[in-house]
VEXLO-374537 format. One line per 8 residues: their letters; for each residue x, y, z of C-alpha. Coordinates in steps of 0.2 Angstrom, whole numbers, plus 2048, in hexadecimal, padded with zeros to 3 digits. Example, Ala and Ser with C-alpha at 12.3 -4.5 7.8 and 13.67 -1.06 7.14 Angstrom:
residues 2
as	83E:7EA:827 ~ 844:7FB:824
END
This chain:
residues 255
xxxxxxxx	147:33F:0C7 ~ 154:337:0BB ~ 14D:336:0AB ~ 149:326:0A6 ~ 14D:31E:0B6 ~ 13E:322:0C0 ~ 14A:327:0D0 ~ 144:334:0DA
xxxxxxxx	155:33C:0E1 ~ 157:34D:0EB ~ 169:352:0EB ~ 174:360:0F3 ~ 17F:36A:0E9 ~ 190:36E:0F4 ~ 19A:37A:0EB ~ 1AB:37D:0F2
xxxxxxxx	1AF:38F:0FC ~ 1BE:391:0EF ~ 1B3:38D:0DE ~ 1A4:39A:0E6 ~ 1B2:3A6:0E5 ~ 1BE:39F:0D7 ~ 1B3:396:0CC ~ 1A3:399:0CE
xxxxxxxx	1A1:392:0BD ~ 1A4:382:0C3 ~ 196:383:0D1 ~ 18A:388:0C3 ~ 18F:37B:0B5 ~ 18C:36E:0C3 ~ 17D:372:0C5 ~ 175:373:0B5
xxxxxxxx	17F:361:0B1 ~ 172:357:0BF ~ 163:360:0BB ~ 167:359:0A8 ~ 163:34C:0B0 ~ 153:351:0B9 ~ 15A:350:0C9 ~ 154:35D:0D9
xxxxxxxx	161:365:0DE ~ 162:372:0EA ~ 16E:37E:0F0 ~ 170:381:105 ~ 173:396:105 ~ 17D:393:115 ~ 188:384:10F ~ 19B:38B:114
xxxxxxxx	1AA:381:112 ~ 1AC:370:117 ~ 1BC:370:123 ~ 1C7:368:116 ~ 1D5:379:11C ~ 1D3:375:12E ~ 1D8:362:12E ~ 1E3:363:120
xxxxxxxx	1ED:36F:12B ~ 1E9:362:13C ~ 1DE:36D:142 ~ 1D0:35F:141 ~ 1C6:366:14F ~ 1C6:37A:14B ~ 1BB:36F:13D ~ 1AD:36C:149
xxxxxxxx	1A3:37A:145 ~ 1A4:379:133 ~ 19F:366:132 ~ 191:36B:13B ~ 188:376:131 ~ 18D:36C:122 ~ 183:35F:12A ~ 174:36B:12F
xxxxxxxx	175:370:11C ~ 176:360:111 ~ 16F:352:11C ~ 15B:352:116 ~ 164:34F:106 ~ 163:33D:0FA ~ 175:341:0F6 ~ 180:352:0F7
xxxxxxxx	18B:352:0E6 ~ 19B:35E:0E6 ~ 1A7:362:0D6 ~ 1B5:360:0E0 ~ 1BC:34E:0E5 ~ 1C8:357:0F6 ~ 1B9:35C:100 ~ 1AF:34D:0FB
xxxxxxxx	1BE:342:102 ~ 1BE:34E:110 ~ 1AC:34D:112 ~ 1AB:33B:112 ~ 1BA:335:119 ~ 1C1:344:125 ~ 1B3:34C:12D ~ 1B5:344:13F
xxxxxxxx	1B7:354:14A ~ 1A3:353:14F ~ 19A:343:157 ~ 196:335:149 ~ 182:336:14A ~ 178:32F:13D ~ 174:33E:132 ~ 189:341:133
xxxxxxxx	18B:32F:12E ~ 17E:333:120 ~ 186:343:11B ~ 196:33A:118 ~ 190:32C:112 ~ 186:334:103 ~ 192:340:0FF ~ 199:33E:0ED
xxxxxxxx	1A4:346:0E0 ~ 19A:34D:0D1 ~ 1A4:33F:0C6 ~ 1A2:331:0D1 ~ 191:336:0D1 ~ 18D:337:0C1 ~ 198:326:0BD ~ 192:31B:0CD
xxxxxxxx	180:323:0D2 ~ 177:32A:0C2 ~ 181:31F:0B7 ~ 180:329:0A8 ~ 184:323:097 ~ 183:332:08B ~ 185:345:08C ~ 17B:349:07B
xxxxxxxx	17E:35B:07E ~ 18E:35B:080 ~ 19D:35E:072 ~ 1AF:364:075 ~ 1BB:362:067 ~ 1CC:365:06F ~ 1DB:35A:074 ~ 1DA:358:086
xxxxxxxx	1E2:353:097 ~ 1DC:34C:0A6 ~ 1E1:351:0B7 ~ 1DA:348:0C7 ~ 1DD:34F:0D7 ~ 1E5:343:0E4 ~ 1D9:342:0EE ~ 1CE:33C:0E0
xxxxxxxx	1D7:331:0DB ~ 1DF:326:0E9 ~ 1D1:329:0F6 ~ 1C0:32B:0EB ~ 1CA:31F:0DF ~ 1C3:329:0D0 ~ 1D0:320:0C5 ~ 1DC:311:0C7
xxxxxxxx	1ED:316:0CC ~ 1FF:315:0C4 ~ 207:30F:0D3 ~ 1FB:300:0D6 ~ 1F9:2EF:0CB ~ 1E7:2F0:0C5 ~ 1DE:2F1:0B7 ~ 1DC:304:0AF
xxxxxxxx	1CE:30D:0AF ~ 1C7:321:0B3 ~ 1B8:327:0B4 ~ 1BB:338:0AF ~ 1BF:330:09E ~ 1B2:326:09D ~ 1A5:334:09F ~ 1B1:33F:093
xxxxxxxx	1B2:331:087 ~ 19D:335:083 ~ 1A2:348:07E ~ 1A1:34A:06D ~ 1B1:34F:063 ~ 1BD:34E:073 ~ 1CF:348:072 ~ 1DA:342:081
xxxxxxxx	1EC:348:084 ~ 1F6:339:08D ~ 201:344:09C ~ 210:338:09E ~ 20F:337:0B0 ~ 1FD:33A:0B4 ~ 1F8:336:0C5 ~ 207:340:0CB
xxxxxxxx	201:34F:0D7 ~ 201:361:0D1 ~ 207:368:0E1 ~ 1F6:371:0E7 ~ 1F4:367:0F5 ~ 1EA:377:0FC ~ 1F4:37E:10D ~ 203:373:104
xxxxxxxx	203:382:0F7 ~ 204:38E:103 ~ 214:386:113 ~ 21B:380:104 ~ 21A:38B:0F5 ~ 22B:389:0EB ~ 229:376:0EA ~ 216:379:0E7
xxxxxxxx	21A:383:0D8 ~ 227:378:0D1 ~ 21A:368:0D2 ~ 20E:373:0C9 ~ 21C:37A:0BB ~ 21E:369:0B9 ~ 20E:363:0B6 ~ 20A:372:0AB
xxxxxxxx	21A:36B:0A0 ~ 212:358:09F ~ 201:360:09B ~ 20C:369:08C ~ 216:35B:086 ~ 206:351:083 ~ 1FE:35D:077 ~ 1EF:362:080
xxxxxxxx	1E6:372:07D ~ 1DD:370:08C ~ 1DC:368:09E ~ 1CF:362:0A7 ~ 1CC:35B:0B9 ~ 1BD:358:0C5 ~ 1C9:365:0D0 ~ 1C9:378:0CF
xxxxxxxx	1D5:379:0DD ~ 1E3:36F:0D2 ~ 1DD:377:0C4 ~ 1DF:388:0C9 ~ 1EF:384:0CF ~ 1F6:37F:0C2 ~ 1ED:38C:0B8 ~ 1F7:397:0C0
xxxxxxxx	208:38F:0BF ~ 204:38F:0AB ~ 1FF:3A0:0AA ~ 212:3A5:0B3 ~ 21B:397:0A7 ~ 210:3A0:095 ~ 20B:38F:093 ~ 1FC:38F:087
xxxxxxxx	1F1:382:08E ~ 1DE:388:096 ~ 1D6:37E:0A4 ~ 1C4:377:0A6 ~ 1BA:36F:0B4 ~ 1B2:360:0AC ~ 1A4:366:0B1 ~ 1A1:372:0A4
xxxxxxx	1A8:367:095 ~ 199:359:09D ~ 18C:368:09E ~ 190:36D:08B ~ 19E:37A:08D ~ 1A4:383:07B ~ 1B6:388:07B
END
């Protein structure tokens, strides 16, 4: 139940195979964020990955198997919420290697990235626990942001807006860091990182060097994958920047 709003919602958390094992944090923090709420959320114990690998690569239908269980795990559910905006574009727009039934058509259909969510669905207008006073920038994944269109884009002619932003914007005490050339990839691009890895690094040097520029002290996304990348290329470069999920600055995170 959302409190205040008398909506009965039961919602499955997804948390990505490389958050379980890289940032598990993030899964938890996720959690604890809708059940602020009063939401019922539950967690499928044999949720896997969601293919995103296996059609990223053109493998779509070594995905087969993998759609189906996510479907067997999440389709009794209201809504499945994710902290990561790539498997919910897969999820919703990529998994077509199994039969389009109605509770697949469901699955994708209900699928949503935990901003979105909390922007479009819940609508929420105040995080009262929340306070985080640091001078921060905001990454969005690609995927995110020109499929889930999280935030308006550079490159087209429309109004601005983020919703990122706006959810941070109720954070007590936090500061944004403009990046010069924010929607501009940080080279992750998940088996792009790996065929590719000297421009992959160079794209994420060269975010980390934006990210410095602006003044943050810290950086935050709705995506541990670019986060971790970048992270990473930061760490190699002594750059002294720390990276957050948004997750945790929403659920009441203390630096």
């Amino acid at each position: 139940m959302i409190e205040g709003k008398g909506i009965p919602m039961k919602v499955g958390l997804f948390v990505p195979c490389y958050v379980d094992m890289f940032h598990p944090e993030t899964g938890i923090a996720t959690l604890e964020l809708l059940e602020r709420f009063g939401l019922s959320v539950e967690y499928p114990v044999d949720q896997t990955c969601c293919g995103q690998p296996m059609t990223n690569t053109g493998c779509e239908r070594e995905a087969a198997k993998t759609e189906e269980l996510f479907v067997r795990n999440f389709g009794k559910y209201d809504y499945i919420v994710t902290p990561s905006g790539s498997c919910t574009n897969q999820v919703r727009n990529n998994m077509t290697a199994i039969e389009q039934t109605d509770a697949v058509k469901h699955v994708r259909s209900r699928t949503y990235e935990l901003v979105e969510f909390l922007h479009d669905v819940l609508k929420v207008d105040a995080f009262p626990w929340a306070e985080f006073p640091h001078r921060v920038a905001l990454h969005n994944n690609c995927n995110t942001l020109r499929n889930l269109r999280i935030a308006s884009m550079s490159e087209r002619r429309e109004e601005p807006f983020s919703k990122p932003k706006a959810l941070l914007g109720m954070v007590k005490g936090i500061e944004f860091a403009d990046l010069t050339r924010p929607d501009e990839c940080c080279g992750f691009g998940g088996t792009f990182s790996v065929f590719e890895e000297g421009v992959s690094a160079k794209m994420g040097q060269d975010k980390v060097t934006d990210q410095l520029k602006s003044g943050a002290e810290y950086v935050t996304s709705s995506d541990s994958s670019c986060m971790m990348h970048q992270e990473g290329c930061a760490r190699r470069m002594g750059a002294n920047l720390k990276y957050i999920h948004i997750a945790q600055i929403l659920n009441g995170a203390r630096a």
